[in-house]
C-alpha positions in Angstrom: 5.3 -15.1 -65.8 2.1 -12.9 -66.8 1.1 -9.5 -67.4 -2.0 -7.9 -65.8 -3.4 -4.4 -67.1 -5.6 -3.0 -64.6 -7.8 0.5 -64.6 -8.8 1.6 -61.3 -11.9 4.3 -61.3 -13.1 6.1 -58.5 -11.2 8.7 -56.0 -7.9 7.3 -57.1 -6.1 10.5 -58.4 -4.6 13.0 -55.8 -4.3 10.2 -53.4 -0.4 9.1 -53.4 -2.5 6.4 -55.4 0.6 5.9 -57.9 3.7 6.2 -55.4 1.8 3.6 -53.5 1.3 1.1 -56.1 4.9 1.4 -56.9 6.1 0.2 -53.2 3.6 -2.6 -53.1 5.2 -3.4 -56.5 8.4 -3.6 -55.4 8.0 -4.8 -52.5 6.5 -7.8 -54.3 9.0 -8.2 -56.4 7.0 -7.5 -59.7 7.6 -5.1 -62.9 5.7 -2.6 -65.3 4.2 0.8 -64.3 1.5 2.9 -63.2 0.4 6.3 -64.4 -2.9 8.8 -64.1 -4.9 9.0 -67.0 -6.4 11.8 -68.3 -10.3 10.4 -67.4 -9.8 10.4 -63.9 -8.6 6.9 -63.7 -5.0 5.3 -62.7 -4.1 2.8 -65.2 -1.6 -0.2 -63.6 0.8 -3.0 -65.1 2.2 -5.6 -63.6 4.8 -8.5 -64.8 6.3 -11.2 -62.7 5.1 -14.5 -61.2 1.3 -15.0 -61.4 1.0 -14.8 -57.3 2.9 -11.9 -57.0 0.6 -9.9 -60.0 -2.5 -11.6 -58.0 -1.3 -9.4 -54.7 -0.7 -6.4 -56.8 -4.1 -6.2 -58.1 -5.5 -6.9 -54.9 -3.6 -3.6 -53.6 -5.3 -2.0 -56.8 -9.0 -3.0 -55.6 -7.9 -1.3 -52.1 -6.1 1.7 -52.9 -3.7 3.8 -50.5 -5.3 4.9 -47.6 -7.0 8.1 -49.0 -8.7 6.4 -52.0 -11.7 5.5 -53.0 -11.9 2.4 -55.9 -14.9 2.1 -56.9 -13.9 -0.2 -59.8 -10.8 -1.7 -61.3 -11.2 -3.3 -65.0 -8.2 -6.4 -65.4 -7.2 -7.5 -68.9 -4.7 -10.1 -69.9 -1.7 -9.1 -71.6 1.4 -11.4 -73.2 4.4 -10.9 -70.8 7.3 -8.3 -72.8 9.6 -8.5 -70.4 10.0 -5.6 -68.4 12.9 -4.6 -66.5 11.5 -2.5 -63.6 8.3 -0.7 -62.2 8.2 2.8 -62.7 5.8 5.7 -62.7 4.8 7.2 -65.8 
């Protein structure tokens, strides 16, 4: 198990940015949450095997459709042992 933190800059607010990082995550099978910040930016975090986070931050560096990333910032965190991915 780890935990990823990840900041995404760029067009990535007003783009179904959010909803669409919560399918991927479940889709993949992986925890935490996502939420807008007040900078512009969408702050992510994902828990669950290291593969699975891998293939959520990869859908981070993309973006839905309408986004533009133009950055995304990845820190390591200790795994706490979320239940569920939500949207905050």
């Amino acid at each position: 198990m780890v935990r990823r933190r990840a900041l995404a800059s760029g067009s990535v607010q007003g783009v179904f940015f959010r909803e669409s990082t919560r399918r991927c995550a479940l889709d993949l099978g992986v925890r935490g949450w996502v939420r807008n910040l007040p900078d512009g930016r969408v702050e992510a975090v994902f828990e669950g095997p290291e593969a699975r986070v891998a293939e959520a931050l990869d859908f981070v560096r993309r973006g839905p459709p309408l986004a533009r990333v133009v950055s995304v910032e990845v820190s390591e965190e200790a795994p706490r042992g979320s239940e569920r991915f939500e949207v905050r």
